[in-house]
Structure formats: structure tokens, C-alpha cells
C-alpha positions in Angstrom: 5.8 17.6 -25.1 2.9 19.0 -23.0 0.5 16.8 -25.1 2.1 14.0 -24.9 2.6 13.9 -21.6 -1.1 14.4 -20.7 -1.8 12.0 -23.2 0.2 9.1 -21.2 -0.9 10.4 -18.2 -5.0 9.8 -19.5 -3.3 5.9 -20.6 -2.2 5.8 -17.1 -5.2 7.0 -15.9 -7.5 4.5 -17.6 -5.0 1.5 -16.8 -3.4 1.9 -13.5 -1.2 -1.0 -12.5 0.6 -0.7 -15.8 3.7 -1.4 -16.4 6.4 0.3 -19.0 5.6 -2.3 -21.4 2.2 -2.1 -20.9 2.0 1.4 -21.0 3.9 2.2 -24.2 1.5 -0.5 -25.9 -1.1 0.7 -24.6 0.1 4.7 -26.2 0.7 3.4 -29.1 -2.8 1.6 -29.7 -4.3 5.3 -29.1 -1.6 6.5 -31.4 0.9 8.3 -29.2 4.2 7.4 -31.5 6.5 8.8 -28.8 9.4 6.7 -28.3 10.3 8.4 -25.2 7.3 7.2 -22.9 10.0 6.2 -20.2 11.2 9.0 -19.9 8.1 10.9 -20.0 7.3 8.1 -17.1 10.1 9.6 -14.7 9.5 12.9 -15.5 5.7 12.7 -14.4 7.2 10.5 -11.5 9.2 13.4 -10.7 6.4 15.7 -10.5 4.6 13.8 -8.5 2.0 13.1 -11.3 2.5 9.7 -11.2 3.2 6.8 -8.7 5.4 4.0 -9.2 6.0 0.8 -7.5 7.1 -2.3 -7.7 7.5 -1.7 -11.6 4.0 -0.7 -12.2 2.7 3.0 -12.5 -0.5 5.0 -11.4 -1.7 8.7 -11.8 -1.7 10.6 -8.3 -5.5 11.8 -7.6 -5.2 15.2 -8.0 -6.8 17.6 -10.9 -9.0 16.0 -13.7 -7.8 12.6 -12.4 -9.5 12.5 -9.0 -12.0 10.0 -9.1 -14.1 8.6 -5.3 -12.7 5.2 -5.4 -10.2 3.6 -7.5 -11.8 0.3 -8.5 -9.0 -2.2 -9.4 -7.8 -5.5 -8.8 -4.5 -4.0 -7.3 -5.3 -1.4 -5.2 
């Protein structure tokens, strides 16, 4: 599990905003087959790895993912 999960963490990492829908499209395009990627969503929630609200997910900037600005529309 630890490789998926830092796999759908990079997706939400590259795409934040995403929804669940989005998200697990977005896995499978770079091949993640997982069929679990909501739960893998509330897990990462859980350890405050990721943010959600209002239905749509981003990666907490800590570690690798800690970037000077976050440049999107929704931010």
C-alpha cells in the first residue's frame, strides 16, 4: 500500500482541486489500477496528508510536497 498511496498523493499533488472522480481518473491514466483510491483518500485525510473540502482534495505542504506558492485557479 505504501506505493500507492504516495503515488495518489503525487496525482494529488500535480492536480489539486480534484475531486474523487477526478482523482481516480486521473490514477488510472498513470496506471495506478487500485480500486480503493477512496479509501486511500480518507486515510491520507486522516493523516493529515491531504486536505479535503467541499468535495475536492489537496496535499498538505509538508515533505517533498512543499512548493512557495501554490499556483491555481482555486486557491
Amino acid at each position: 500500500m505504501p506505493e500507492v498511496y504516495d503515488r495518489i498523493l503525487d496525482v494529488v499533488a500535480g492536480n489539486p482541486g480534484a475531486t474523487v472522480e477526478e482523482i481516480t481518473d486521473l490514477a488510472h491514466d498513470c496506471g495506478i489500477t487500485d480500486t480503493g483510491i477512496p479509501d486511500l483518500l480518507t486515510t491520507a485525510e486522516g493523516n493529515d496528508d491531504l486536505l479535503e473540502f467541499d468535495g475536492r482534495y489537496w496535499v498538505m505542504r509538508t515533505g517533498k510536497y512543499r512548493f512557495h506558492r501554490y499556483d491555481h485557479p482555486e486557491t
